[in-house]
DSSP file (Angstrom, degrees, kcal/mol; ACC not computed):
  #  RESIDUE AA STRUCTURE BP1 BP2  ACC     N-H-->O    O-->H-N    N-H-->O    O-->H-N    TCO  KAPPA ALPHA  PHI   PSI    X-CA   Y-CA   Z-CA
    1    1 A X              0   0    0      0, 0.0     2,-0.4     0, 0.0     5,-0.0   0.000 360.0 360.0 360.0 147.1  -42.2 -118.1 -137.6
    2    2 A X    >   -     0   0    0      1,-0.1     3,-1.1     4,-0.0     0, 0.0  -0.621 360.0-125.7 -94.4 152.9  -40.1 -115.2 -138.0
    3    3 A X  T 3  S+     0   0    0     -2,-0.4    -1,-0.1     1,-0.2     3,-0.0   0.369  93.6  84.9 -82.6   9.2  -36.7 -114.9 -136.8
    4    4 A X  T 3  S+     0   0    0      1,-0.1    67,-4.2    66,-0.1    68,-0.7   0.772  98.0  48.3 -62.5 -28.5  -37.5 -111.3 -134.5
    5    5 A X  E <  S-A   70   0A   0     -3,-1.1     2,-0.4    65,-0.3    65,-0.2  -0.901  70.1-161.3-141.3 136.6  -38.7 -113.6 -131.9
    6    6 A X  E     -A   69   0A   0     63,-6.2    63,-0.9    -2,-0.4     2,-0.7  -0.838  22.4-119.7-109.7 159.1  -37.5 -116.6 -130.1
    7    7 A X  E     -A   68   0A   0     -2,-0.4    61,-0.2    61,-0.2     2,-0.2  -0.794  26.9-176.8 -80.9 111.2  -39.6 -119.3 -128.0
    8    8 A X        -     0   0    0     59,-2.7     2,-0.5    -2,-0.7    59,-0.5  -0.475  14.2-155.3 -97.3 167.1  -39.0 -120.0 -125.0
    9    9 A X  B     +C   41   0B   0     32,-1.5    32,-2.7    57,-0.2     2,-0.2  -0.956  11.7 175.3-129.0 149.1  -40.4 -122.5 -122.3
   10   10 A X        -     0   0    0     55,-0.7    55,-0.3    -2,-0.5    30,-0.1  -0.543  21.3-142.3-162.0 126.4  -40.4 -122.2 -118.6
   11   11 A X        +     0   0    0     -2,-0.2     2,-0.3    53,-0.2    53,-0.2  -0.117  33.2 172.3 -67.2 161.0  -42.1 -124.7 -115.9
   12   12 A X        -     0   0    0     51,-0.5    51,-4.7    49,-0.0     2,-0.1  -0.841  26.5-105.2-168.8 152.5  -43.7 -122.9 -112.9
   13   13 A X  B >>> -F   62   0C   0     -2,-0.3     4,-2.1    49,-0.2     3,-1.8  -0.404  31.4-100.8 -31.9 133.6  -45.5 -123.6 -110.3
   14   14 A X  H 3>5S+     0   0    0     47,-0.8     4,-1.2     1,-0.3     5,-0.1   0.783 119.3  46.8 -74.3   7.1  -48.7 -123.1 -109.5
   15   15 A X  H 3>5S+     0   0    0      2,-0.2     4,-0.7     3,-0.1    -1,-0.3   0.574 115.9  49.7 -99.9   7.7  -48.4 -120.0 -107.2
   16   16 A X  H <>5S+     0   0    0     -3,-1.8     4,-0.8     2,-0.1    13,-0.4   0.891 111.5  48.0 -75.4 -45.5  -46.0 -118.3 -110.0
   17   17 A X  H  X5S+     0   0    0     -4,-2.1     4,-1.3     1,-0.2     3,-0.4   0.827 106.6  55.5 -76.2 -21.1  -48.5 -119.0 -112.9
   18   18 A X  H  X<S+     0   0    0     -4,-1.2     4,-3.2    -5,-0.6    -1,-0.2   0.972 113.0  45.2 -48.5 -54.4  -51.4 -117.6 -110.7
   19   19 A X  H  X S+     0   0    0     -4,-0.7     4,-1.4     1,-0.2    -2,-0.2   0.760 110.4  48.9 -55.3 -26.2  -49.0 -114.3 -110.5
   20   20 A X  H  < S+     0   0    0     -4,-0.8     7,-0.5    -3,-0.4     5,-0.3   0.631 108.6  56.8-101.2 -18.2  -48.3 -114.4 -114.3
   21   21 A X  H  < S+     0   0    0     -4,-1.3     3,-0.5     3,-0.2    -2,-0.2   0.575 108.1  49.8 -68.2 -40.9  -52.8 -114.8 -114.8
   22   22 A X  H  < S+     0   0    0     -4,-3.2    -2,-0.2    -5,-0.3    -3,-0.1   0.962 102.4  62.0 -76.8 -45.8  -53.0 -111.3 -112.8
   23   23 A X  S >< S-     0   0    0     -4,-1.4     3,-1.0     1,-0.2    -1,-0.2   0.550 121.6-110.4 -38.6  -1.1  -50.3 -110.0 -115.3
   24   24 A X  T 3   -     0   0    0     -3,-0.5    -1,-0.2     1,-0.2    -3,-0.2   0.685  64.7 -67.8 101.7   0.7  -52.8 -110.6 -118.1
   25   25 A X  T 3  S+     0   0    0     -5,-0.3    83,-3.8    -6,-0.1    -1,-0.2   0.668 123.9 107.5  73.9  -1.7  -50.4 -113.4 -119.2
   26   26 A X    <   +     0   0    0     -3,-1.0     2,-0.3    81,-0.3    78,-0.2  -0.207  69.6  35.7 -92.5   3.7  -48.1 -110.4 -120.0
   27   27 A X        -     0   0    0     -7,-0.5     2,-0.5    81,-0.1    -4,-0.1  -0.999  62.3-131.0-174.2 146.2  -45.1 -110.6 -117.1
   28   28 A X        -     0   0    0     -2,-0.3     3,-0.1    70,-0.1    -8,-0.1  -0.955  50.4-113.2 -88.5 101.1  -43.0 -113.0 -115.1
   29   29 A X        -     0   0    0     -2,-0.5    -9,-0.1   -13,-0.4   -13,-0.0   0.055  43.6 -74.2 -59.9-172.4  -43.5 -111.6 -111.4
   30   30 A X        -     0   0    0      1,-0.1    -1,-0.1    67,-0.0    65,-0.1  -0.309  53.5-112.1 -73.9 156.1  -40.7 -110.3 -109.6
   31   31 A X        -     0   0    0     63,-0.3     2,-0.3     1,-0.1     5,-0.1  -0.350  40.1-117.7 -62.4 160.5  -37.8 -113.2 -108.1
   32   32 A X    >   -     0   0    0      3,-0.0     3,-1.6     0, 0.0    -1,-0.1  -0.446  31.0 -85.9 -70.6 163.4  -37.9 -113.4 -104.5
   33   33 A X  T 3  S+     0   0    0     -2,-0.3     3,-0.3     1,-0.2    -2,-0.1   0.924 130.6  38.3 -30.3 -64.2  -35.1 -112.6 -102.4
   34   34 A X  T 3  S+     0   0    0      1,-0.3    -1,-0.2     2,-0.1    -3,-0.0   0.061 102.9  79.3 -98.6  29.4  -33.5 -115.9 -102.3
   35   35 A X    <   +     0   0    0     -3,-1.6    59,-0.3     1,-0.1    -1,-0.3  -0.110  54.9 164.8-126.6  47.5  -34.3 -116.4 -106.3
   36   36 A X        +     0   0    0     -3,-0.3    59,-0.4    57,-0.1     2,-0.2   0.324  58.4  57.4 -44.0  -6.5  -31.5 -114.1 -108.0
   37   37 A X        -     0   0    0     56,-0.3     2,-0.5    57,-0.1    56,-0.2  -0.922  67.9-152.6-138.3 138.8  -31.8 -115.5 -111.3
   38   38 A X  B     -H   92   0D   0     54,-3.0    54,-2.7    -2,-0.2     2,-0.5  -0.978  26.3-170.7-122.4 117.1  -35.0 -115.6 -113.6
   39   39 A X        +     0   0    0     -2,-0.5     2,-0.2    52,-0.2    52,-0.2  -0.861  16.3 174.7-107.7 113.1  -34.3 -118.8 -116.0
   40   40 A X        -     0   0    0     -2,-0.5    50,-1.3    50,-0.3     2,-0.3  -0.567  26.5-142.8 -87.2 163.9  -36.6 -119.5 -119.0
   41   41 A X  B     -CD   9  89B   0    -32,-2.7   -32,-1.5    48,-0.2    48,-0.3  -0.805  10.9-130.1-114.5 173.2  -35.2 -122.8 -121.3
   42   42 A X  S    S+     0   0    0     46,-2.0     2,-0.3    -2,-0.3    47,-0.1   0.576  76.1  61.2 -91.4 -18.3  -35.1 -123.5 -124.5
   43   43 A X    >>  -     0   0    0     45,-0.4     4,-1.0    43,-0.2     3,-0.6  -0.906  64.3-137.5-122.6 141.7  -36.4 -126.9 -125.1
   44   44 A X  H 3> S+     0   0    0     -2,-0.3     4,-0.8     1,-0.2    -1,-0.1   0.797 103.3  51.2 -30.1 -60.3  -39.7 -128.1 -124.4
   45   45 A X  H 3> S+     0   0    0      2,-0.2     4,-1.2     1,-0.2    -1,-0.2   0.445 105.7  59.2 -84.1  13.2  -39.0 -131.3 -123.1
   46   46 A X  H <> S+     0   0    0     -3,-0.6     4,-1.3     2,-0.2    -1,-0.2   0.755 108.9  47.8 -88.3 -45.0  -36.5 -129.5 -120.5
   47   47 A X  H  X S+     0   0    0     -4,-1.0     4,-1.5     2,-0.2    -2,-0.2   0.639 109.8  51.8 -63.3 -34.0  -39.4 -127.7 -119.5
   48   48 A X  H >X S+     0   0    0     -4,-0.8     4,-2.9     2,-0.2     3,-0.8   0.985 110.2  48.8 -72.7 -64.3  -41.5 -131.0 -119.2
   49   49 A X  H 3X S+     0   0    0     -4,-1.2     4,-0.6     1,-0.2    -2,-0.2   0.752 109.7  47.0 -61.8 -29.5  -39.0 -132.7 -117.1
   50   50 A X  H 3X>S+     0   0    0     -4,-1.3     5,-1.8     3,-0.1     4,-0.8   0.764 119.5  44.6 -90.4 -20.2  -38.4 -129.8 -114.2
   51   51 A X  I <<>S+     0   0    0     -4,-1.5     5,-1.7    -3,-0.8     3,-0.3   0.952 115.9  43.7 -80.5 -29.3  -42.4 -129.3 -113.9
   52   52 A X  I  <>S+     0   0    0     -4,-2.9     5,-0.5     1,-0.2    -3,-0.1   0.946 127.8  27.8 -57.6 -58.1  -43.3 -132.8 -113.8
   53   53 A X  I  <5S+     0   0    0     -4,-0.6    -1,-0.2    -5,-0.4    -2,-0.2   0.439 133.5  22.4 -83.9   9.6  -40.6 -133.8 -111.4
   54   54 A X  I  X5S+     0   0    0     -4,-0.8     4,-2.2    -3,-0.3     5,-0.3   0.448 122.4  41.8-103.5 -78.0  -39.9 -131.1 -109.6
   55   55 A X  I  >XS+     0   0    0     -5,-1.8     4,-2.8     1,-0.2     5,-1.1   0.945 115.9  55.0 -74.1 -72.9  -42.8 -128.4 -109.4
   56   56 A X  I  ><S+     0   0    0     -5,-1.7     4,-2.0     1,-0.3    -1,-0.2   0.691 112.5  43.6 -26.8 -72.0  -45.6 -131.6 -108.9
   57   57 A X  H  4<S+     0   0    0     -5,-0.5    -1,-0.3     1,-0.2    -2,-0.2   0.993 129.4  24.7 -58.6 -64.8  -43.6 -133.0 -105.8
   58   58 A X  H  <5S+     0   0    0     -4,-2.2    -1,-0.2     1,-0.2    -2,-0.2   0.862 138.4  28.7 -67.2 -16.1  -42.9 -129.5 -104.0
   59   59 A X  H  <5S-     0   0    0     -4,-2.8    -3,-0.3    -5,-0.3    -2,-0.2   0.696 101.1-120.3-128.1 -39.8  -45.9 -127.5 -105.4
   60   60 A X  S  <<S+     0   0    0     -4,-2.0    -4,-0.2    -5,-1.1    -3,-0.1   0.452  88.3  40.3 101.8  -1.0  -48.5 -130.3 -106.0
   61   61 A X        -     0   0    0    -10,-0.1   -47,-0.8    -6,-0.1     2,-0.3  -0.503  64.1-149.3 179.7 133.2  -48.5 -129.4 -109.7
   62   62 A X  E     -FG  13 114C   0     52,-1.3    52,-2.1   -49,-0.1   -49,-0.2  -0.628   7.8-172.8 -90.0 136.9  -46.6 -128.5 -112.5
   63   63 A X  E     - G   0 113C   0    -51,-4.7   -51,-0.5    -2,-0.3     2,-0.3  -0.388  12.7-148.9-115.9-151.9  -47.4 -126.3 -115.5
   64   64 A X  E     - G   0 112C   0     48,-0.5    47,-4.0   -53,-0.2    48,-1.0  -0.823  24.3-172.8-170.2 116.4  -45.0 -125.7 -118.9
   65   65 A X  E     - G   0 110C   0    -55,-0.3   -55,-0.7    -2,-0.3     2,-0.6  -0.898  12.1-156.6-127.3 143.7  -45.6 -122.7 -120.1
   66   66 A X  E     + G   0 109C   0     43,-1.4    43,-2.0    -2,-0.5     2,-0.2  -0.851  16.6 162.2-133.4 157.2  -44.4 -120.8 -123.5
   67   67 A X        -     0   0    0     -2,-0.6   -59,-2.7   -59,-0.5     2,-0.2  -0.950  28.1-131.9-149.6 161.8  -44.0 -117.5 -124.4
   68   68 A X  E     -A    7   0A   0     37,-0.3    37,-1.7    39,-0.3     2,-0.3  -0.830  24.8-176.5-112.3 150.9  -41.7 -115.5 -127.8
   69   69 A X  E     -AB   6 104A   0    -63,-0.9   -63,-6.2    35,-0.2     2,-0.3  -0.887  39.7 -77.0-137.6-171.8  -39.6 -112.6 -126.9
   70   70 A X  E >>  -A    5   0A   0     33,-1.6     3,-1.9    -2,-0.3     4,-1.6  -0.314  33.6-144.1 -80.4 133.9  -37.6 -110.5 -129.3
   71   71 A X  T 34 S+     0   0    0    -67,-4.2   -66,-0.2    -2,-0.3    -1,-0.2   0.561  96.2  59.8 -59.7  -0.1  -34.4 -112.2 -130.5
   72   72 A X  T 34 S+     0   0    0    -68,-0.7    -1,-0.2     2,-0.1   -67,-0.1   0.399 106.6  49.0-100.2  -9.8  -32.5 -109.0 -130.7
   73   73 A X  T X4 S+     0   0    0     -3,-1.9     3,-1.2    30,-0.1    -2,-0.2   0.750 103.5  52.5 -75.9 -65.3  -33.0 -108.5 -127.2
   74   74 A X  G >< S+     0   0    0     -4,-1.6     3,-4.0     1,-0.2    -3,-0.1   0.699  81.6  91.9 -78.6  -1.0  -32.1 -111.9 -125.5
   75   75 A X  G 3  S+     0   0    0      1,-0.3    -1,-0.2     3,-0.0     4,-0.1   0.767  75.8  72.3 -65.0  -0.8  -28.5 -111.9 -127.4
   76   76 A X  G <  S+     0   0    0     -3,-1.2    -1,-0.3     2,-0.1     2,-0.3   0.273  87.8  77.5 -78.1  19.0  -27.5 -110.1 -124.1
   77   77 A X  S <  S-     0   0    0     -3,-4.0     2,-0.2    15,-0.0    15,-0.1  -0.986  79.3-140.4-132.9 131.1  -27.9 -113.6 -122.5
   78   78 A X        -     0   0    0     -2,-0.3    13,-0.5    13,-0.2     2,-0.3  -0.494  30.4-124.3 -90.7 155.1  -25.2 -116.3 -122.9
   79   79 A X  E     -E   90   0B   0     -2,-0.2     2,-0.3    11,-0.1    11,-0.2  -0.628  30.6-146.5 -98.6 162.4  -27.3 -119.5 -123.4
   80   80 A X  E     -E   89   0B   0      9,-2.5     9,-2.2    -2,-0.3     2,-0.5  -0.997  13.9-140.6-143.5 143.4  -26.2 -122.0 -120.6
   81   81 A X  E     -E   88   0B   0     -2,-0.3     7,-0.3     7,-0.2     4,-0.1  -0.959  21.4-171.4-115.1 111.6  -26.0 -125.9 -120.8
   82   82 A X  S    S-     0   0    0      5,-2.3     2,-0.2    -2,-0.5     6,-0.1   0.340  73.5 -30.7 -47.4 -19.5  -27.4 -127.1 -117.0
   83   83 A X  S    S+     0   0    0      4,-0.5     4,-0.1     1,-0.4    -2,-0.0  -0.594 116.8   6.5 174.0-121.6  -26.6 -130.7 -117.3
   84   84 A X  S >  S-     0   0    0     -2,-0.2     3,-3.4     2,-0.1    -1,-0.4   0.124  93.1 -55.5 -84.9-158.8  -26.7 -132.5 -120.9
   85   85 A X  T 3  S+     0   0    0      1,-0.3    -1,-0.1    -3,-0.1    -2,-0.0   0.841 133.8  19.5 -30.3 -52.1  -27.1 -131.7 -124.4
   86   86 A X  T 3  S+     0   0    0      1,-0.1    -1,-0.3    -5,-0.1     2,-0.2  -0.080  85.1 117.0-131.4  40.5  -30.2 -130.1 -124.5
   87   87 A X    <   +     0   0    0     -3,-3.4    -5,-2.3    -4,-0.1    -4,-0.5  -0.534  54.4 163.9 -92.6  54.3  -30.5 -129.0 -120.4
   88   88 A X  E     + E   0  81B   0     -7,-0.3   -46,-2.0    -2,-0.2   -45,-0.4  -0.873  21.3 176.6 -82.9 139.5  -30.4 -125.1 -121.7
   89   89 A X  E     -DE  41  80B   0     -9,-2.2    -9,-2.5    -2,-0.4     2,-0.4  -0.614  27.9-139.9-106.7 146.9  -31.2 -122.2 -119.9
   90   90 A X  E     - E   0  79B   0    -50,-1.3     2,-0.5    -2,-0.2   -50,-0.3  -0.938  27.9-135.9-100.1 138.4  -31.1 -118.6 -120.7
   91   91 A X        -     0   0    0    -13,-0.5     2,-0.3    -2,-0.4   -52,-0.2  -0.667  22.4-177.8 -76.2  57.1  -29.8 -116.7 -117.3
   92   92 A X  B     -H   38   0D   0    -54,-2.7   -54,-3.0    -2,-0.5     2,-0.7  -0.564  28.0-133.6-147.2 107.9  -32.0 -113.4 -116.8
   93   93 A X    >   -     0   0    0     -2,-0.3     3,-1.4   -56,-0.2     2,-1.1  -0.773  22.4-116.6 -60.7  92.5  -30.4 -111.8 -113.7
   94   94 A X  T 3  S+     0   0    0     -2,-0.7   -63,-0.3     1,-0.3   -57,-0.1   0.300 113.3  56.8 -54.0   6.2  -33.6 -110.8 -111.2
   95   95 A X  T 3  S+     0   0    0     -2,-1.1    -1,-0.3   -59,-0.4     3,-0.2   0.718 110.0  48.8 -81.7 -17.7  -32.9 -106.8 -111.5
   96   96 A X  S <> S+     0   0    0     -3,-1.4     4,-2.5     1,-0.2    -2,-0.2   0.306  80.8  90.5-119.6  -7.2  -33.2 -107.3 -115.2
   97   97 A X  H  > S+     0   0    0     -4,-0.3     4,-2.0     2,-0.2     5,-0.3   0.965  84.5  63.1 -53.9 -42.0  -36.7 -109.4 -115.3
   98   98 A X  H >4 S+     0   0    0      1,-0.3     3,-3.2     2,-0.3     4,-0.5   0.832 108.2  37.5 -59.3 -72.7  -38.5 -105.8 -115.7
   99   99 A X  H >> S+     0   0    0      1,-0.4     3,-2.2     2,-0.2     4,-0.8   0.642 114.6  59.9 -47.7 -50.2  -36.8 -105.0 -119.1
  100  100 A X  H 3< S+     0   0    0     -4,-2.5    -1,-0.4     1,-0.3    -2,-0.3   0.596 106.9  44.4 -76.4 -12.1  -37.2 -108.8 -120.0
  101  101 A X  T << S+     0   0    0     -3,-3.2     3,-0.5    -4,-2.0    -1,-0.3   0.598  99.6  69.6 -99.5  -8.9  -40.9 -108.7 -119.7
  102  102 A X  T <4 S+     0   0    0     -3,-2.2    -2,-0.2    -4,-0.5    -1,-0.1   0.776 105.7  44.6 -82.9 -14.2  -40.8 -105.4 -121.6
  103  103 A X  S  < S+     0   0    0     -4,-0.8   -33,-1.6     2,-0.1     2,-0.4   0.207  81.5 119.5 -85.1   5.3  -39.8 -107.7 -124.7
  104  104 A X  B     -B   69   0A   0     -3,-0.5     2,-0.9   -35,-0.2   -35,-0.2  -0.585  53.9-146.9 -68.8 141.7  -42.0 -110.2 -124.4
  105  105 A X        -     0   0    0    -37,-1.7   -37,-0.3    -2,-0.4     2,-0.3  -0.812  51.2 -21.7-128.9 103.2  -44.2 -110.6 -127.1
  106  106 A X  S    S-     0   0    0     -2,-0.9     2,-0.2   -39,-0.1    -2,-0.0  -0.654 101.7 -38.2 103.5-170.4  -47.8 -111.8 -127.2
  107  107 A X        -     0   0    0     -2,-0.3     2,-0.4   -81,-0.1   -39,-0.3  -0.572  49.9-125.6 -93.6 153.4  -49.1 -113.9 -124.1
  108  108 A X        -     0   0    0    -83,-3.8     2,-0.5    -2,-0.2   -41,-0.2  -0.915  37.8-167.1-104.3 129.0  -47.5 -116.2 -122.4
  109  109 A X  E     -G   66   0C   0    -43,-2.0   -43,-1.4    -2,-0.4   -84,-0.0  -0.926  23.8-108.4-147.8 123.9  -49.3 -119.3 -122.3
  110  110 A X  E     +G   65   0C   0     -2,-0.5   -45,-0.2   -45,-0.2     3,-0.1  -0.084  28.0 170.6 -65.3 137.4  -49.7 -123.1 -120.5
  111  111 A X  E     +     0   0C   0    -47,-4.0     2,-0.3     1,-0.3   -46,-0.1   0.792  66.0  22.5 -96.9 -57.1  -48.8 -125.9 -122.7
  112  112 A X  E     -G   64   0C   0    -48,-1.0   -48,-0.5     2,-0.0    -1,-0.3  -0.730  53.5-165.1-107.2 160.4  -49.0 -128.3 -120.2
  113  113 A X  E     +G   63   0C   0     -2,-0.3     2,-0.3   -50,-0.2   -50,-0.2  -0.947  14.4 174.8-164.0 122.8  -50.5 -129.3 -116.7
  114  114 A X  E      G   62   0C   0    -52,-2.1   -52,-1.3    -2,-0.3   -58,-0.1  -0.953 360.0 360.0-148.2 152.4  -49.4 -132.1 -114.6
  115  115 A X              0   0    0     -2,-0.3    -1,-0.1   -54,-0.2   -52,-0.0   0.525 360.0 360.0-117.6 360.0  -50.4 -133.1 -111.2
């Protein structure tokens, strides 16, 4: 892999990834009102643990999904540690999601699926 682009992970739900399947696989939709912040994470297994335990119990199933944008891009984003070691988040303020989906690169795509 080249170092233009990083990987990211983010769990959803299944009525977000339905929204991100009419994008093409191409776009995050927009936050809701009460959602000011668009977080993707950095680790997999960060990703694992908030769809399985989380999105499954409230949503009735959880996906993990990953997708690269360019790495010259996200360095406007301070990485953020959520809990332990490797509970990071990037912080994507939801006025700024359009621009962050204009640097995505390639499809965004389910890794995982848990029910």
């Amino acid at each position: 892999m080249d170092n233009s682009t990083t990987q990211l992970w983010r769990p959803a739900g299944p009525a977000e990834l339905e929204l991100v399947r009419q994008s093409g696989w191409r776009a995050w939709p927009p936050r809701l009102p009460d959602q000011p912040i668009f977080y993707p994470v950095l680790n997999e297994d960060y990703a694992v643990k908030i769809a399985r335990d989380w999105n499954v119990r409230y949503d009735g199933a959880g996906y993990v999904t990953r997708f690269r944008v360019e790495t010259a891009f996200l360095a406007r984003y301070p990485v953020r540690q959520a809990g332990g070691e490797t509970i990071l988040e990037l912080w994507v303020p939801a006025e700024e999601l359009e621009e962050f989906n204009a640097h995505l690169v390639g499809e965004i795509e389910v890794v995982h699926e848990f029910r």
